[in-house]
C-alpha positions in Angstrom: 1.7 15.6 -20.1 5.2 15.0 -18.8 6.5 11.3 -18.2 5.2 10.2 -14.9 7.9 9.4 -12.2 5.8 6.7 -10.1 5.0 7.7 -6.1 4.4 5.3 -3.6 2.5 5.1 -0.1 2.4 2.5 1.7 -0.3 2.1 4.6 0.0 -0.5 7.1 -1.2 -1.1 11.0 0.4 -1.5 14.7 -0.8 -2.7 18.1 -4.2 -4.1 16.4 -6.1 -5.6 13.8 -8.9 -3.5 12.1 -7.6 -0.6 13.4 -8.4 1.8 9.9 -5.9 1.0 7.5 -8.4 1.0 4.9 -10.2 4.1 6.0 -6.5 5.9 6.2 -5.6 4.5 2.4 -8.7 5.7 1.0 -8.8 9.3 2.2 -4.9 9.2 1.6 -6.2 8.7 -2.2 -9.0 11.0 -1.9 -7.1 13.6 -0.9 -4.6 13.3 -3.6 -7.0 12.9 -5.9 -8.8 16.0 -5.1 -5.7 17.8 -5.8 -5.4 16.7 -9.4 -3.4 14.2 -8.7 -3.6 10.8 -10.4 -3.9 7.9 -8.3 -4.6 4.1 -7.7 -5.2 1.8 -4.7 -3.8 -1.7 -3.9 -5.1 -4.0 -2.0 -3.0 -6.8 -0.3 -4.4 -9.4 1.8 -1.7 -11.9 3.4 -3.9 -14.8 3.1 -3.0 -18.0 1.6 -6.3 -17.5 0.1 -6.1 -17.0 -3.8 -9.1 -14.4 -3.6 -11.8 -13.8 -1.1 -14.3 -15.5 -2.3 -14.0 -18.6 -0.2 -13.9 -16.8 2.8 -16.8 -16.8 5.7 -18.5 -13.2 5.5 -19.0 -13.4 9.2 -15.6 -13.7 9.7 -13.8 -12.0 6.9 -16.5 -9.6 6.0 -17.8 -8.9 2.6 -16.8 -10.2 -0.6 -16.3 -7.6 -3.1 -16.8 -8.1 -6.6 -14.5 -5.8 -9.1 -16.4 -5.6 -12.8 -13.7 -8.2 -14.7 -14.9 -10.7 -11.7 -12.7 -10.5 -9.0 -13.7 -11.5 -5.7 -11.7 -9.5 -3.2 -11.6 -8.1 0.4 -14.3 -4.9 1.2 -11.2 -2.2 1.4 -11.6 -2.5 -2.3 -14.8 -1.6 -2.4 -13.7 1.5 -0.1 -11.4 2.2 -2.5 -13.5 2.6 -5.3 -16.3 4.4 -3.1 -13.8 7.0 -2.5 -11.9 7.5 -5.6 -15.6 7.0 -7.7 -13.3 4.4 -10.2 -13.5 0.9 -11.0 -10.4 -1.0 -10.1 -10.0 -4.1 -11.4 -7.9 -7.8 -10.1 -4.4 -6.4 -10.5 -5.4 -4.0 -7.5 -5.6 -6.7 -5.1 -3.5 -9.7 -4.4 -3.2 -12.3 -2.0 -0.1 -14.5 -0.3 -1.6 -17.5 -2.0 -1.8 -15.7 -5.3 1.9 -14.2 -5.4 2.8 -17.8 -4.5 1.3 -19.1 -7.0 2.3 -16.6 -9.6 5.7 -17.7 -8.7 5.6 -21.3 -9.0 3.5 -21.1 -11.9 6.5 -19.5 -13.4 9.1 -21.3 -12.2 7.3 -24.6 -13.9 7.4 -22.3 -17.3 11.1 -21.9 -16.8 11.0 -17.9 -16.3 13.6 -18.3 -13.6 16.3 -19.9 -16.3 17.3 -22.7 -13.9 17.5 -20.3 -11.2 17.5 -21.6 -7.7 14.0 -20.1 -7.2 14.1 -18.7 -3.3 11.6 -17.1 -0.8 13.6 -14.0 -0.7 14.3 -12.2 -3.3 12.1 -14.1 -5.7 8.3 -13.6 -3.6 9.3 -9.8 -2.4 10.1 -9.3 -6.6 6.8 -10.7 -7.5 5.4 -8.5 -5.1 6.9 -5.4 -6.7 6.2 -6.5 -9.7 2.7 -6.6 -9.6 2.7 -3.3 -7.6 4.3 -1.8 -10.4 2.1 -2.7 -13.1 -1.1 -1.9 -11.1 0.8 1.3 -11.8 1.2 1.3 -14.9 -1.9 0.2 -15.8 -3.7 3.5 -14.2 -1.1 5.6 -15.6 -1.4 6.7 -12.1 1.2 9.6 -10.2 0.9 7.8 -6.8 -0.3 4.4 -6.0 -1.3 3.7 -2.7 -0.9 0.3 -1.2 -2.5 -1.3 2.4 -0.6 -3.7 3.8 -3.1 -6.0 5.6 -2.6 -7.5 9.2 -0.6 -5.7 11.7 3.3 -5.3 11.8 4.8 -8.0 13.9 2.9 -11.0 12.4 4.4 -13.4 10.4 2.0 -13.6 7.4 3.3 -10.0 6.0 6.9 -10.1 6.9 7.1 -10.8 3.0 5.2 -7.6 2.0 7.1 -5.6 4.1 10.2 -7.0 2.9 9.0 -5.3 -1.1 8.0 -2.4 0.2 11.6 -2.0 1.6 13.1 -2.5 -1.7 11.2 -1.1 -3.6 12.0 2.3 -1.1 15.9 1.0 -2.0 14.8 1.2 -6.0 13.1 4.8 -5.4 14.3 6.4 -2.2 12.8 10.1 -3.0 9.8 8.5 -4.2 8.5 6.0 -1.6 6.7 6.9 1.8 5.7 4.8 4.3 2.3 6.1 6.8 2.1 3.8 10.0 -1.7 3.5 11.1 -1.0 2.8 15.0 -3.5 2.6 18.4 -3.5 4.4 21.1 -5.4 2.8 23.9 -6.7 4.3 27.0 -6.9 2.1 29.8 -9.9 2.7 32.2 -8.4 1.8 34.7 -5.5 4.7 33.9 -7.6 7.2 32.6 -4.5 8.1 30.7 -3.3 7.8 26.7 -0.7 5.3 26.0 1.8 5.4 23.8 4.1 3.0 24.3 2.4 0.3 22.5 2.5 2.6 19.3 5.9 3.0 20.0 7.0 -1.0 20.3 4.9 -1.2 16.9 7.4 1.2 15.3 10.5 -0.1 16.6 9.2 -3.8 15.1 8.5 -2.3 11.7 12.1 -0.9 11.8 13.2 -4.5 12.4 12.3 -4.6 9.1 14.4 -2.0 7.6 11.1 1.0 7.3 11.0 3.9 9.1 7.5 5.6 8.9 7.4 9.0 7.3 4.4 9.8 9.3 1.8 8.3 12.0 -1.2 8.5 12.0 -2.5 8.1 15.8 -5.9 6.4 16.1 -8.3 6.8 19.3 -11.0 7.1 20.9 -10.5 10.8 21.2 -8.1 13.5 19.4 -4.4 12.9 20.8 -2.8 15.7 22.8 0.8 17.9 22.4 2.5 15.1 24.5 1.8 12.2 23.2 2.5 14.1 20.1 5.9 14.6 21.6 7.0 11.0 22.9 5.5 9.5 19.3 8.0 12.0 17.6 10.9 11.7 20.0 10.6 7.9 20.5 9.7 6.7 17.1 12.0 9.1 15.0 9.2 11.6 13.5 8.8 14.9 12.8 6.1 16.1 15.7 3.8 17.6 12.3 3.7 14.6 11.0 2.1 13.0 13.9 -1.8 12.8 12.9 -4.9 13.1 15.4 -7.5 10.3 14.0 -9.6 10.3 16.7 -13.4 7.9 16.3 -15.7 9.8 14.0 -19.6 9.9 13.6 -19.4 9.2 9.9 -16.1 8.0 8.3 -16.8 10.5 5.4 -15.2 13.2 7.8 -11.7 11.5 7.5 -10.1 13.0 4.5 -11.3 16.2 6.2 -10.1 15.6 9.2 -6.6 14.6 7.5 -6.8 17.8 5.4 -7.1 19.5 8.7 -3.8 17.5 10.3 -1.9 18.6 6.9 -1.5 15.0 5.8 -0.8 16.7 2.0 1.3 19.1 2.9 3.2 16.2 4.4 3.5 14.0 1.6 3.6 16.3 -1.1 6.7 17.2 0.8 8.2 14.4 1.2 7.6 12.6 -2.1 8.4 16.3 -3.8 5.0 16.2 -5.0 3.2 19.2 -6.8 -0.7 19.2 -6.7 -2.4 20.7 -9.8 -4.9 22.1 -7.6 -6.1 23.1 -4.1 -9.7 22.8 -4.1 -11.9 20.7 -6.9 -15.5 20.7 -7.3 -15.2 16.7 -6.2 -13.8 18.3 -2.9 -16.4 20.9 -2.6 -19.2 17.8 -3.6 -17.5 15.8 -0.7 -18.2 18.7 1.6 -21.8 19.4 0.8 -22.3 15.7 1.3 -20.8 15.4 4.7 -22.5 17.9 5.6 -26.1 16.3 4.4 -24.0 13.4 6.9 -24.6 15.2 10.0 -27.8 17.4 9.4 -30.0 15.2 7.9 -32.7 15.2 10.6 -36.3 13.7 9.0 -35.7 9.7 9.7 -36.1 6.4 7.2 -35.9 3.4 9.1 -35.0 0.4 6.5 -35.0 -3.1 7.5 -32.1 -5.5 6.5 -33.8 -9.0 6.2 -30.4 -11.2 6.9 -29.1 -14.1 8.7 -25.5 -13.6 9.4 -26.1 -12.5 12.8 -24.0 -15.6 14.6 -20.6 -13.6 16.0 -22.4 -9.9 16.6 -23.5 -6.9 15.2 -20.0 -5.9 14.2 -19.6 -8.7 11.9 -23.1 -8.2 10.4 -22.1 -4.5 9.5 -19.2 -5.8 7.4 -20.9 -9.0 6.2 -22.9 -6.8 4.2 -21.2 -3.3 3.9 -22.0 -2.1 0.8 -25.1 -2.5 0.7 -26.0 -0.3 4.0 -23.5 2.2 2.4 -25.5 1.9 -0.7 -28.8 2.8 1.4 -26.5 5.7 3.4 -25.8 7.3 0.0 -29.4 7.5 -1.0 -30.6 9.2 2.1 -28.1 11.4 1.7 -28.8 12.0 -1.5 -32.3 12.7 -0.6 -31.0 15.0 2.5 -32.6 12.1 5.0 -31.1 10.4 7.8 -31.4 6.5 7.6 -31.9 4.2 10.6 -30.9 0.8 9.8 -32.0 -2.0 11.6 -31.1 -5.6 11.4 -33.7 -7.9 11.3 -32.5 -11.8 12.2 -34.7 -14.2 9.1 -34.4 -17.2 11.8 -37.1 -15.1 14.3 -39.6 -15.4 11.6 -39.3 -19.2 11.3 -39.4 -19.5 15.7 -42.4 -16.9 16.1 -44.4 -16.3 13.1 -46.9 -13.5 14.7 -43.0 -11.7 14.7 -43.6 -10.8 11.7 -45.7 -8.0 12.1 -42.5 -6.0 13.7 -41.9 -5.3 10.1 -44.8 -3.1 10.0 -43.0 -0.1 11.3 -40.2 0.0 8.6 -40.5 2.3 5.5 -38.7 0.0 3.7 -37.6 -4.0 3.4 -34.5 -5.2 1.6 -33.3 -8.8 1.7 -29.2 -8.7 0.5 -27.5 -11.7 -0.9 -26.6 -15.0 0.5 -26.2 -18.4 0.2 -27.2 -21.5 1.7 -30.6 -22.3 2.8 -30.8 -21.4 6.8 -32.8 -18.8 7.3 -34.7 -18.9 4.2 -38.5 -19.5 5.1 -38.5 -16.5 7.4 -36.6 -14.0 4.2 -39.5 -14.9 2.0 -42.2 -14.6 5.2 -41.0 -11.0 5.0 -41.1 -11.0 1.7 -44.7 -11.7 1.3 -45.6 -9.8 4.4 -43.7 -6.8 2.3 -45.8 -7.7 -0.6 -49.1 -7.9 1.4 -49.0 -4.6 3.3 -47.6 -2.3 0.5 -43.7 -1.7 2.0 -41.6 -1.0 -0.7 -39.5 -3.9 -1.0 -35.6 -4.3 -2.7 -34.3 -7.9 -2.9 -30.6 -8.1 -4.3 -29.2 -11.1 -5.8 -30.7 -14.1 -3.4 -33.1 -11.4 -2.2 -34.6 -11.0 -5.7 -34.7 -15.1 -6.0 -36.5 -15.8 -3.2 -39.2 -13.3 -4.0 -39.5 -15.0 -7.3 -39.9 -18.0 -5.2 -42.4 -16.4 -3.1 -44.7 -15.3 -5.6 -44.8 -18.1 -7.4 -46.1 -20.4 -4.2 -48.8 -17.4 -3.8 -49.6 -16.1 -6.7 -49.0 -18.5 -9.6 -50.6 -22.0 -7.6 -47.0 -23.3 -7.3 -47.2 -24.4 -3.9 -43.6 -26.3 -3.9 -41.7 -23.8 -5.5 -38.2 -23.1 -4.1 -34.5 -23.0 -5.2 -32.2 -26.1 -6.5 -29.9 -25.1 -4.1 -32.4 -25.1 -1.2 -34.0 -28.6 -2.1 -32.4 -29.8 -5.4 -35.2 -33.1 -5.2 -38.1 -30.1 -6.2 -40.0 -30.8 -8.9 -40.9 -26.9 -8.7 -37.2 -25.3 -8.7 -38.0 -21.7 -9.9 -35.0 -21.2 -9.9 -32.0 -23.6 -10.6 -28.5 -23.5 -11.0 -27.1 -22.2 -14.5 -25.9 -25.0 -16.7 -22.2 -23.3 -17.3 -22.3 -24.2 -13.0 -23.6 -27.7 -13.3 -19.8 -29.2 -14.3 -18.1 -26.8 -12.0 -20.1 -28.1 -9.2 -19.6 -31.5 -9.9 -16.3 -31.2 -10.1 -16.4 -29.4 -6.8 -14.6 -26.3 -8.7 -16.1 -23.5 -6.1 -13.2 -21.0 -5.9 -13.9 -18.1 -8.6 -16.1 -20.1 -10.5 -19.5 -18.5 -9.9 -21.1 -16.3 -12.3 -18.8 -12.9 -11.5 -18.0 -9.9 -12.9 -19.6 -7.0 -15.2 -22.3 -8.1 -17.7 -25.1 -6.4 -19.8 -28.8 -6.2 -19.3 -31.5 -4.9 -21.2 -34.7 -3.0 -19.7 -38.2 -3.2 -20.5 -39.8 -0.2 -22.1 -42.1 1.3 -19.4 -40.6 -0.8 -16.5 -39.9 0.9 -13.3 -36.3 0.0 -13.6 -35.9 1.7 -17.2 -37.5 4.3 -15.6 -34.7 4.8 -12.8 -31.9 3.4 -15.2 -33.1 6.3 -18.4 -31.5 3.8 -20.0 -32.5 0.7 -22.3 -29.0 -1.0 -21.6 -27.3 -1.6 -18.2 -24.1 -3.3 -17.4 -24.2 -4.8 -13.2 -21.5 -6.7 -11.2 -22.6 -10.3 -10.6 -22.0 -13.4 -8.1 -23.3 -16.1 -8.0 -24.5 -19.7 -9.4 -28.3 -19.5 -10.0 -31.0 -18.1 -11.9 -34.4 -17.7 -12.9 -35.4 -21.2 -14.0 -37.1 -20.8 -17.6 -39.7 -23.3 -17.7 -41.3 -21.4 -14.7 -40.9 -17.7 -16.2 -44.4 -17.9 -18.5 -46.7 -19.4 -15.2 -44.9 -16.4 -13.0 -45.9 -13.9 -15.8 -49.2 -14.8 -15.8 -49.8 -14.3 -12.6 -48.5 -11.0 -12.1 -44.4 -10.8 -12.1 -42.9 -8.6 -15.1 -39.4 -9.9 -15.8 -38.0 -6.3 -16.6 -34.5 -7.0 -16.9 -33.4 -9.6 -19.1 -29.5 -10.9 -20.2 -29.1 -9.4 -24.2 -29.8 -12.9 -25.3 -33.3 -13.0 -23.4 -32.1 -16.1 -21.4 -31.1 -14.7 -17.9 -33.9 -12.7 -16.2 -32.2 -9.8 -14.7 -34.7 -7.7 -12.7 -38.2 -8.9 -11.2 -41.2 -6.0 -10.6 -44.6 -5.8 -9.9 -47.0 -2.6 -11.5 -48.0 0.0 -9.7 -50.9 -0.9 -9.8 -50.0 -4.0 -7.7 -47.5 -2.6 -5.7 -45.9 0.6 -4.6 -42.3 -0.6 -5.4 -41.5 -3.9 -5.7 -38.3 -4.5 -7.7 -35.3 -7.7 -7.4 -32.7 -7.5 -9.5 -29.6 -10.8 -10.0 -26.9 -8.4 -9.6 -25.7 -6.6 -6.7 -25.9 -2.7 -7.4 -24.3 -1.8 -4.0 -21.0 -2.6 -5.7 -21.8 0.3 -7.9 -23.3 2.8 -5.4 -20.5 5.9 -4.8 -21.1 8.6 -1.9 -21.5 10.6 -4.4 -23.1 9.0 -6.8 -26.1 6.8 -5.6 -27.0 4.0 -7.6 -30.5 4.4 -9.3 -32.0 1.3 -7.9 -31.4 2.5 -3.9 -32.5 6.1 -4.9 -36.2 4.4 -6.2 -36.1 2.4 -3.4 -35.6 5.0 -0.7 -38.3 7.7 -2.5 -40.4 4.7 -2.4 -39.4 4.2 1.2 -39.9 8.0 1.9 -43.5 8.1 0.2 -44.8 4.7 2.2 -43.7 7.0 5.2 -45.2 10.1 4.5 -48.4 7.9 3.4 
């Protein structure tokens, strides 16, 4: 292989906020991908936020964990669904981590007395860590999102390092505007003019978009193909329908379809190895499971961020329902997801019999204690009345918890973290936390990242796993309190997964005999669930789910 001369794309937004940026910069890298083409994905976030993991879920969305630990936005987690890789912390960066970066070095005397400035010295940092995410994946193009939407003050900065770094590598940089198109109901007509003022900003800062891609509700016409290419300065093919979509697995189709390669590999003189991979042809046969997967598995998500809207539910806990999506796939089935609200089962306890007509319960993560007293009523109504059951991370805690109240005569078990005054914690908070805590050290500090398990000969989970060692992205600050693990034994639980030390229990069960499928695990598997590659755990769990149905 030939010395790599480095590509870039950069992806960012007009007009509004969540408008597909993400979406756009994974099929972009999908695409490419498929083509032979070696690529990475950057993430950055123009918070002042070092990482994400401080950050609301209902408001931000969900926190994804990369395997050495970082805790980043959910495009990263698109990212890696996509591509099928593991990226790792130099994919993503923040505002308040490039700042820090550069003061950081400025203290260490990098600068050499240097009069250490906004501009150049945050746009160079900028580059700088573009550049080695680069390196680092060896990759032929690196895609990077720009987060926010051009005109706002927090990424005037990125911008700015995008533009030089096109000054640095003018045949080699390309820049893809991701821009709305409302239609006014009152109008009943397509606007464009909004896309347009969104243009002319990002030219304010020196970038002229090598193509648009026009987002809408439906597919965009030849005219307001024609005023987007006349008034913003683009070629009328590289204008790009992206009309709404049933699933978003249809995008880098649909792109395929608009000749978004054709486009860039002409205009970063790009030669693609290939024109149609078996990943491609994979990607097909899945989308098409997508759309004619008929025979129905209704799951029910046991949560409690509910408070701003279904919207912000579906991204509070993303991977996860992809993770189910994938599975049912899979499986050629079509899943119906419903979210349950914990809080109901606290008002209205007879409620809890709506859970009857699911084929399935999982309760996600979380933290804090609202809420809980209804997750671990559905828990033991799951339990009681034979529904396969998945608890992940808190979800596999609180069924701990619940078992041991019911099934090992520990009537006041609960969590530290729920009421740390329990004499009956069943699970507590790790002692490597205990100093953090204190300290009030919460940013990055949990438990997070990659680490090993090993399974239990005859276990369910070995027998999904077919293997005796794991390795599962973590986060978070409590476990499986050991001086409660012999009582919960004997009344039932098998402890199936365990840390290679023996001192972290890993994944919960109960037999067969006892229960259908009834597995929690610490970890958070979603993270590691790929369209098209479901993750073991969510394929038991759905056949489990698909049996209890038939049955």
């Amino acid at each position: 292989m030939g010395k790599i001369i480095p590509k870039y794309i950069f992806v960012v937004g007009g007009v509004i906020s969540g408008v597909g940026k993400g979406i756009t910069a994974s099929s972009i890298a999908k695409i490419l991908q498929d083509k032979g083409t070696s690529v990475t994905a950057i993430k950055i976030d123009p918070y002042v936020n070092i990482d994400a993991g401080t950050m609301n879920p209902t408001e931000h969305g969900e926190v994804f964990v990369t395997v050495d630990g970082d805790e980043c936005d959910q495009d990263m987690g698109n990212y890696e669904r996509f591509l099928n890789v593991d990226l790792t912390s130099i994919n993503y960066m923040t505002t308040g981590r490039v700042y820090q970066s550069v003061i950081e070095n400025e203290r260490a005397l990098k600068y050499k007395g240097a009069c250490v400035q906004v501009v150049p010295h945050i746009p160079l940092e900028i580059v700088d860590r573009i550049e080695k995410a680069q390196k680092n994946a060896k990759a032929e193009v690196t895609v990077i999102e720009i987060g926010g939407t051009v005109g706002e003050y927090e990424n005037i900065l990125f911008l700015e390092a995008a533009r030089m770094l096109k000054l640095r590598n003018p045949e080699n940089v390309m820049f893809v505007m991701v821009s709305y198109l409302p239609t006014p109901s009152s109008l009943g007509e397509m606007k464009t003019k909004p896309s347009q003022h969104s243009v002319r900003t990002l030219n304010a800062s020196g970038i002229q978009p090598d193509m648009i891609i026009a987002r809408s509700k439906i597919n965009i016409d030849e005219k307001r193909k024609e005023k987007l290419s006349f008034f913003c300065n683009v070629p009328i093919s590289h204008v790009i329908s992206a009309p709404d979509v049933e699933s978003i697995y249809d995008i880098p189709l649909n792109f395929e379809k608009g000749g978004v390669s054709k486009i860039i590999a002409k205009t970063l003189n790009l030669k693609f190895k290939n024109n149609k991979s078996k990943q491609e042809i994979a990607w097909k046969k899945m989308v098409d499971s997508v759309h004619n997967s008929k025979e129905e598995v209704r799951i029910a998500i046991v949560g409690k961020y509910f408070d701003t809207g279904d919207f912000t539910l579906s991204d509070s806990y993303l991977s996860v329902i992809e993770a189910i999506k994938y599975s049912c796939f899979h499986l050629k089935k079509k899943p119906v997801i419903d979210w349950v609200n914990a809080l109901e089962f606290e008002k209205d306890s007879k409620s809890i019999s709506k859970l009857k007509k699911y084929h399935g319960v999982l309760v996600p993560g979380g933290f804090g204690s609202r809420g809980i007293e209804g997750k671990i009523k559905a828990i033991e109504y799951a339990r009681k009345n034979k529904i396969p059951y998945l608890g992940l991370c808190y979800g596999m805690q609180l069924a701990v918890i619940e078992y041991a109240r019911n099934m090992a005569k520990l009537k006041d078990a609960t969590s530290k973290e729920i009421n740390p005054k329990s004499k009956q914690c069943v699970i507590d908070v790790m002692d490597s936390q205990k100093e953090k805590l204190k300290k009030e050290e919460y940013g990055g500090s949990m438990r997070l990242g990659s680490y090993k398990a090993l399974l239990k000969e005859g276990s369910i989970a070995m027998s999904l796993y077919k293997n005796k060692t794991i390795s599962e992205r973590h986060r978070h600050r409590f476990e499986v309190n050991p001086s409660f693990i012999k009582q919960t034994e004997e009344a039932g639980m098998i402890f199936s997964g365990v840390s290679p030390d023996g001192t972290l229990m890993e994944i919960i069960e109960l037999s067969k005999k006892e229960h259908p499928f009834f597995l929690g695990c610490q970890f958070h598997p979603e993270f590691q669930a790929r369209p098209l590659a479901p993750h073991p755990l969510f394929d038991g769990f759905i056949k489990a789910s698909i049996k209890h149905k038939n049955s």
